[in-house]
Backbone as a ProteinNet text record, in pm:
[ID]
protein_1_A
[PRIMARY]
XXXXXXXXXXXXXXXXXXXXXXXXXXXXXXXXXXXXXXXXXXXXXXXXXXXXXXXXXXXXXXXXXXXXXXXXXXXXXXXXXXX
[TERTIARY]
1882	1999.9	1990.6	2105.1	2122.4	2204.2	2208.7	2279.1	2475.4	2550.3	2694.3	2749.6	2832.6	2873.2	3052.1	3122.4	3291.3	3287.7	3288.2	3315.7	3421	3457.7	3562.6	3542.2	3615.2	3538.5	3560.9	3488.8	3457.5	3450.3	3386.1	3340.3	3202.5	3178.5	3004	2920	2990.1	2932.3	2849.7	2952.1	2888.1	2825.7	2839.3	2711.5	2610.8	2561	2498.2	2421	2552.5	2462.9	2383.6	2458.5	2412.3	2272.6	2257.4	2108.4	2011.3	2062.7	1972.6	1891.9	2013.5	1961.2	1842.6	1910.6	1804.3	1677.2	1691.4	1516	1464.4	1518.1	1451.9	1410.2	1561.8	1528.6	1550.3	1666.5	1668.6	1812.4	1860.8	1956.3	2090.9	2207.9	2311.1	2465.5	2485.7	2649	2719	2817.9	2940.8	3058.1	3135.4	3253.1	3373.9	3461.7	3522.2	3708.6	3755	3823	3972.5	3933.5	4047.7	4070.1	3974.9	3953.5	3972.1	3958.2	3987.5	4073.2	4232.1	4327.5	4317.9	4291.5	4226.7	4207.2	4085.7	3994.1	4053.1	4128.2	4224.8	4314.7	4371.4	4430.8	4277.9	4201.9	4087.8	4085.4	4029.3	3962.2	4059.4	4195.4	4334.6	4314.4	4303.7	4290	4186	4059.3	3944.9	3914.1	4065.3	4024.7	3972.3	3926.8	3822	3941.9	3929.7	3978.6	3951.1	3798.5	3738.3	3688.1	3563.9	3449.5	3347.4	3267.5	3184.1	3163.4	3209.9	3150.2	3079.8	2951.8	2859.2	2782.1	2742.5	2670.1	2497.6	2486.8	2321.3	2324.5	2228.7	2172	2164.4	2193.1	2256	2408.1	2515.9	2611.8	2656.5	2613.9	2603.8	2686.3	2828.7	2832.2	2796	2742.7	2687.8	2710	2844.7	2946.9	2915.5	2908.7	2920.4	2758.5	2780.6	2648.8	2534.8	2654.2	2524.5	2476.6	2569.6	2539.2	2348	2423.1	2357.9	2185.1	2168.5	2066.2	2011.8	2069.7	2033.3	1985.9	2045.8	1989.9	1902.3	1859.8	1723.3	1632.7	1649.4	1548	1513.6	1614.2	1578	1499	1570.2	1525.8	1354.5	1328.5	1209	1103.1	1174.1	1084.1	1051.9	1092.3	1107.8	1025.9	1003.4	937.7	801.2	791.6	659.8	604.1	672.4	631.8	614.3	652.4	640.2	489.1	440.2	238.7	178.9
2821.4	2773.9	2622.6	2549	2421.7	2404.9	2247	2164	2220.4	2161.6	2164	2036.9	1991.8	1837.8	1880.4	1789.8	1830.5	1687.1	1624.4	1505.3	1457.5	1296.3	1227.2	1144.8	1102.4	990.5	907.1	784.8	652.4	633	745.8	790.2	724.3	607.4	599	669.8	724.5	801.4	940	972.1	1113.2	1111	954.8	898.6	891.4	873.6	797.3	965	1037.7	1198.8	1239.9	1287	1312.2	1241	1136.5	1074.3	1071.9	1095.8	1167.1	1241.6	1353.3	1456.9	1493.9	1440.1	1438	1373.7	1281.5	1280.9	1343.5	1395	1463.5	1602.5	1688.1	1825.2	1822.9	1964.6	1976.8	1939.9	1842.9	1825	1931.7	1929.1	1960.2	2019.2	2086	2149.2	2027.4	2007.3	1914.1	1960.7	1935	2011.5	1867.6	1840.7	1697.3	1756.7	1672.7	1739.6	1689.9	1647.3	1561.5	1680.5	1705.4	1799.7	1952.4	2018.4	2099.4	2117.5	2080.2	2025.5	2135.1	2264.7	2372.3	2302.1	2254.7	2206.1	2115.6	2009.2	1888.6	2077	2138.8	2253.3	2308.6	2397.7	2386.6	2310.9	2212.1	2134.3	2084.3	2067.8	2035.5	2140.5	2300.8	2409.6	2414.7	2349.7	2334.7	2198.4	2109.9	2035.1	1898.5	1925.2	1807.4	1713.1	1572.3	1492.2	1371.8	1402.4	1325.1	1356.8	1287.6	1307.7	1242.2	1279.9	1387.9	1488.8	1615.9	1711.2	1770.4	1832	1863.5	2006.7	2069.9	2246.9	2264.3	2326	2316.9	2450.4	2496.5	2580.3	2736.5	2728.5	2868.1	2879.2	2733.5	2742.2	2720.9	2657.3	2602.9	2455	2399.8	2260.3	2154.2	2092.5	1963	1837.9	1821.3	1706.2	1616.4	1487.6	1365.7	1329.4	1208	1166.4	1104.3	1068.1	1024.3	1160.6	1197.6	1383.6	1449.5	1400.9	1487.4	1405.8	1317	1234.6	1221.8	1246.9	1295.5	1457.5	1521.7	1692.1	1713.2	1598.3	1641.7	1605.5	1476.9	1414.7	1571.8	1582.7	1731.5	1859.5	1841.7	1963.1	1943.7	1836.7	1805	1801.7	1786.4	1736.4	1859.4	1958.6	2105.3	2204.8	2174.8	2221	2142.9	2054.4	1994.7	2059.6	2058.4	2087.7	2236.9	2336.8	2473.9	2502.2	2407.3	2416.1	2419.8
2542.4	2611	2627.7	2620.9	2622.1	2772.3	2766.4	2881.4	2825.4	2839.2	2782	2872.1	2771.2	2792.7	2762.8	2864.8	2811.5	2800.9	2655.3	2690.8	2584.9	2555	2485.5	2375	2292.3	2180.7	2282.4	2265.2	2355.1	2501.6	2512.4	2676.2	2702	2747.1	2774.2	2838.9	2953.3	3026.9	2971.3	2848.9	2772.1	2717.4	2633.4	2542	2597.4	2709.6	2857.2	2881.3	2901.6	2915.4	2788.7	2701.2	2580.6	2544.4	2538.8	2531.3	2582.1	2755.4	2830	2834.1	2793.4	2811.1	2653.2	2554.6	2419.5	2471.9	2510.8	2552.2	2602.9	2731.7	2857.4	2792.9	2749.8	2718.2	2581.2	2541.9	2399.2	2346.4	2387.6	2396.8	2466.5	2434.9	2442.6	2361.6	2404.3	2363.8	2347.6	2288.4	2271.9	2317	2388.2	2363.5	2361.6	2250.7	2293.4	2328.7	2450.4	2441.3	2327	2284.5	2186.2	2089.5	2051	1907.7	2015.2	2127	2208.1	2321	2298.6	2424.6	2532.5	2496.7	2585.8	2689.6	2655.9	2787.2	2884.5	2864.1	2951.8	3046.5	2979.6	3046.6	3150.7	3096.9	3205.3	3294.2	3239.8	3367.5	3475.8	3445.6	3521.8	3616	3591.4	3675.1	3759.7	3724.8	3828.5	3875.1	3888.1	3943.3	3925.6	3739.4	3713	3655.6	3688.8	3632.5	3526.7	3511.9	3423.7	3330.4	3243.1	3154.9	3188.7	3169.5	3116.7	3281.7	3172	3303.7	3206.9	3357.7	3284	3307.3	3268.5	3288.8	3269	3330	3307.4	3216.4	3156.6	3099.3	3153.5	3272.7	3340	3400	3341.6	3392.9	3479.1	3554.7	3713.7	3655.5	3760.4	3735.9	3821.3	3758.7	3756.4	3793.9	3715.7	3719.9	3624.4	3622.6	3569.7	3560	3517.7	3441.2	3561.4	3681.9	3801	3844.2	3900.9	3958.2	3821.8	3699.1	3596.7	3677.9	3667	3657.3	3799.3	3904.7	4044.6	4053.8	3971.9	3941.8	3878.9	3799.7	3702.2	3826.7	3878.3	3953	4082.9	4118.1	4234.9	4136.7	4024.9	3898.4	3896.7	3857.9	3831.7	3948.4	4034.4	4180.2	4235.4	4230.9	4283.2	4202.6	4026.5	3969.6	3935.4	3972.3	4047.3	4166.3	4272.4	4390.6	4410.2	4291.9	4308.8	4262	4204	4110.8	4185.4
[MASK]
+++++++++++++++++++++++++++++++++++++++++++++++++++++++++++++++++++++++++++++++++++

């Protein structure tokens, strides 16, 4: 299972996730919504008004690329502190 990214062409922020997350883990899902107008319909229904939103690997959201990078830091800190 991967991360999942809803993101845009010329979004930095997704670029910003996306790279992230390739270093950290195993990368990520793509989903853009240009090429998927679906999703602008989604995310209108839950609310989201931006890009990059983001999913962890069990589906849980996340949000955006600060949120993403504040959740690893708790992610990581918690699975440290469980050894």
């Amino acid at each position: 299972m991967s991360f999942t990214i809803i993101s845009q062409a010329g979004c930095r922020y997704c670029r910003m996730a996306l790279v992230h997350l390739q270093i950290t883990d195993r990368g990520a899902k793509v989903y853009d919504i240009d090429d998927r107008p679906w999703l602008k319909t989604l995310m209108g229904q839950a609310g989201l008004k931006s890009v990059p939103q983001i999913y962890s690997p069990q589906g849980d959201h996340i949000g955006g690329f600060d949120e993403l990078v504040e959740w690893k830091g708790y992610s990581q800190a918690g699975a440290r502190s469980s050894k």
